[in-house]
SEPA-778465 format. One line per 10 residues: their letters; for each residue z, x, y of C-alpha. Coordinates in steps of 0.2 Angstrom, whole numbers. Layout:
// SEPA-778465
a) Z,X,Y  ...
//
This chain:
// SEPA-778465
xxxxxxxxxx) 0,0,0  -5,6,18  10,10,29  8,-2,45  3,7,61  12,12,75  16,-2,87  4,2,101  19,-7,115  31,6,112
xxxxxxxxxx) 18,21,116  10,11,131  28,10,137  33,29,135  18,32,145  22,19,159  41,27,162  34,44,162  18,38,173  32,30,186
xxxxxxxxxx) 47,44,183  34,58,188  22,47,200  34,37,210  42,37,225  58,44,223  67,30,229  59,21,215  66,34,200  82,31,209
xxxxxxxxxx) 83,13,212  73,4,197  82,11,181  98,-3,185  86,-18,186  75,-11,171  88,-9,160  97,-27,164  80,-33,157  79,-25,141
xxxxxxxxxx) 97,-28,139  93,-46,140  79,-44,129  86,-34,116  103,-44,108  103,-35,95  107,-19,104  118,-27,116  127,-30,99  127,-13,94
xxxxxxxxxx) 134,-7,112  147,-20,110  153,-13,95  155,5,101  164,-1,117  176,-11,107  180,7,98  187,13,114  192,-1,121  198,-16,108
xxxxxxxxxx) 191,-34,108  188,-40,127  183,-56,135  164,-58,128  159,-59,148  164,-42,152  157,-35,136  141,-41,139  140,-33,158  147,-19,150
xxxxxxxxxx) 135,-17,136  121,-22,151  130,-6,160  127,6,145  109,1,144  106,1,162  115,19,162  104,23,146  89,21,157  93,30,171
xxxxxxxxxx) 98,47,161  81,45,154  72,42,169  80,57,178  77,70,161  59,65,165  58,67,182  66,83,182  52,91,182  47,84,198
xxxxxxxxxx) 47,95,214  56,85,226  73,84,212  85,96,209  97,92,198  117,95,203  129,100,186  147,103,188  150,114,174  168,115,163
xxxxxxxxxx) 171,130,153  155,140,154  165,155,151  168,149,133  148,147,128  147,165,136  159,173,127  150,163,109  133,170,117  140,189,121
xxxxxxxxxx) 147,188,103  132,187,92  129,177,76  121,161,87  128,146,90  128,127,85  131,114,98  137,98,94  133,85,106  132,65,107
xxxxxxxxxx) 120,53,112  132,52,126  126,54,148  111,64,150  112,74,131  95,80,131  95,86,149  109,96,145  101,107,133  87,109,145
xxxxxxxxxx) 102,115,157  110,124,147  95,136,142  89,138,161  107,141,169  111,155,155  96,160,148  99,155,131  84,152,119  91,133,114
xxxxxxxxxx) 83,125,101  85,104,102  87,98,82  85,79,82  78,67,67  58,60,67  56,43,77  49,31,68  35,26,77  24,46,74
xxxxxxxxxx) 13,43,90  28,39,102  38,52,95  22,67,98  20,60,117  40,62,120  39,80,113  26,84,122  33,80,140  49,87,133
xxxxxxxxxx) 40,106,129  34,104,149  51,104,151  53,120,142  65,111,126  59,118,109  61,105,96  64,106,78  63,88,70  76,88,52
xxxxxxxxxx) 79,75,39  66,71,29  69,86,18  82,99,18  71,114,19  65,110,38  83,113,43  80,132,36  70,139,52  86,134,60
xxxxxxxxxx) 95,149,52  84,162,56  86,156,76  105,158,75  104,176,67  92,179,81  105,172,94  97,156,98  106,141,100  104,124,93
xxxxxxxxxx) 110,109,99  114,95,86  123,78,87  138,70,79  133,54,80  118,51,71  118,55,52  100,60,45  95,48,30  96,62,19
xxxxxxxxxx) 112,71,24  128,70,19  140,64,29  161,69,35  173,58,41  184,60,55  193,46,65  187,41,82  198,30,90  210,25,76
xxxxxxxxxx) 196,20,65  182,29,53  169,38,57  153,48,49  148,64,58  134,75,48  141,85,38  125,100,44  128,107,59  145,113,54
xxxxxxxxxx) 136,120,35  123,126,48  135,137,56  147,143,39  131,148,31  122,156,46  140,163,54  138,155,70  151,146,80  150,127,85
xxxxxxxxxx) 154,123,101  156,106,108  144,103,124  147,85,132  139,78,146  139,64,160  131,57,174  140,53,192  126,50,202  107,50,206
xxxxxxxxxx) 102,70,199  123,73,198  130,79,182  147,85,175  145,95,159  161,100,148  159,115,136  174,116,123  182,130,114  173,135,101
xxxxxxxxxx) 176,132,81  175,147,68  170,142,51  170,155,36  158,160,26  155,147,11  168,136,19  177,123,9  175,104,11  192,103,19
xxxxxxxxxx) 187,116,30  173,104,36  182,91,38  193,100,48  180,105,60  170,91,61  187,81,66  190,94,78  174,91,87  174,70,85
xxxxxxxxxx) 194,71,92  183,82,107  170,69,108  183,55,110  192,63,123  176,65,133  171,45,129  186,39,138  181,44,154  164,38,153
xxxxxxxxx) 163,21,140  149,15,148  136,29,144  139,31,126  123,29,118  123,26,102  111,11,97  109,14,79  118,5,64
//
């Protein structure tokens, strides 16, 4: 049986955001991500569900009223971090990041062996990889899992090498995560998330919030088998092109480390993770099952 082709909408509309994010006036990039996002967010219950559910981690059971604006928030917040990682590349923007503990991803760098950081779909994520390899010079390598439309997926990784983020697409197979290796024993860096689980990968859990939680278990196996230390990285937006980036101390994993060894790492990094959520609920986002 033939596999169903791509829904054409969801590449038109890629090219539409990137057409306006790079085009527009730049009161538009700044003004229109809010009323845009309200609209999918109306049109889209079933993410508004999904929103709901993670804000009722961090916060408990609410009136369904401000749930809903809240879950319309996140979306509206979703838009504009991926309008403004587009328009980055615009000459008229110039993107302003407060950053926390840049001494600690130094001192990772300066000691060799790589480094793995673990993220979360969580403020502007992917433009803090790109920020992170322009501001100190680190060859970061972005590790994300395939989209499941091909064709939407090729034209975001296009504008995302313009942008000068090398990505590295993992989890149909565990071999594609083995180039990986060789760029942390060069001292590159790749950035990986905690919230999102590859079909194919295993999975640790750590509590988030008082309640269970899967983080994959591979970018902590990245770094025992390649020696490289994991070093949470989170992110947020405060305004128009204004960001505040957090970088935690980092975690040393043995060689051949033992599942409890994991599990201790990856609860050290969620436990990160959650203390950054609580100051920003609202930009958490993680809109798969």
């Amino acid at each position: 049986m033939s596999q169903p082709a791509p829904r054409r909408e969801s590449v038109f509309l890629r090219r539409l955001a990137h057409w306006g994010a790079l085009r527009g006036p730049r009161d538009f990039i700044r003004l229109s991500p809010a009323p845009i996002g309200v609209a999918f967010g109306l049109a889209l219950p079933e993410v508004r569900r999904r929103v709901v559910r993670n804000l009722r981690r961090i916060y408990g059971p609410r009136g369904a009223l401000r749930e809903q604006l809240d879950a319309l928030s996140t979306i509206s917040n979703y838009a504009a971090c991926f309008t403004e990682a587009i328009a980055s590349e615009r000459r008229d923007t110039e993107p302003s990041v407060q950053v926390h503990g840049a001494e600690r991803l130094q001192r990772a760098l300066e000691r060799g062996g790589g480094v793995v950081i673990v993220t979360a779909h969580i403020g502007p994520w992917e433009l803090t990889a790109q920020l992170l390899g322009s501001s100190l010079g680190a060859d970061v390598m972005l590790v994300m899992q395939r989209e499941a439309n091909e064709r939407a997926g090729q034209l975001q990784d296009m504008h995302r090498s313009e942008r000068g983020l090398k990505v590295l697409h993992v989890g149909a197979h565990p071999t594609e995560a083995l180039p990986l290796i060789a760029h942390l024993k060069r001292g590159g860096v790749a950035a990986m998330q905690l919230d999102r689980v590859p079909p194919s990968g295993r999975v640790l859990r750590a509590p988030l919030f008082g309640e269970p939680f899967s983080a994959p278990e591979g970018p902590f196996r990245l770094a025992s088998l390649s020696g490289a230390l994991v070093v949470p990285v989170f992110a947020r937006r405060l305004d128009f092109f204004q960001y505040e980036l957090s970088i935690e101390e980092p975690i040393e994993l043995g060689r051949r480390a033992s599942a409890a060894e994991l599990g201790s790492a990856a609860a050290q990094a969620v436990g990160a993770m959650e203390a950054w959520l609580k100051g920003c609920p609202t930009q958490w986002f993680h809109f798969g099952e």
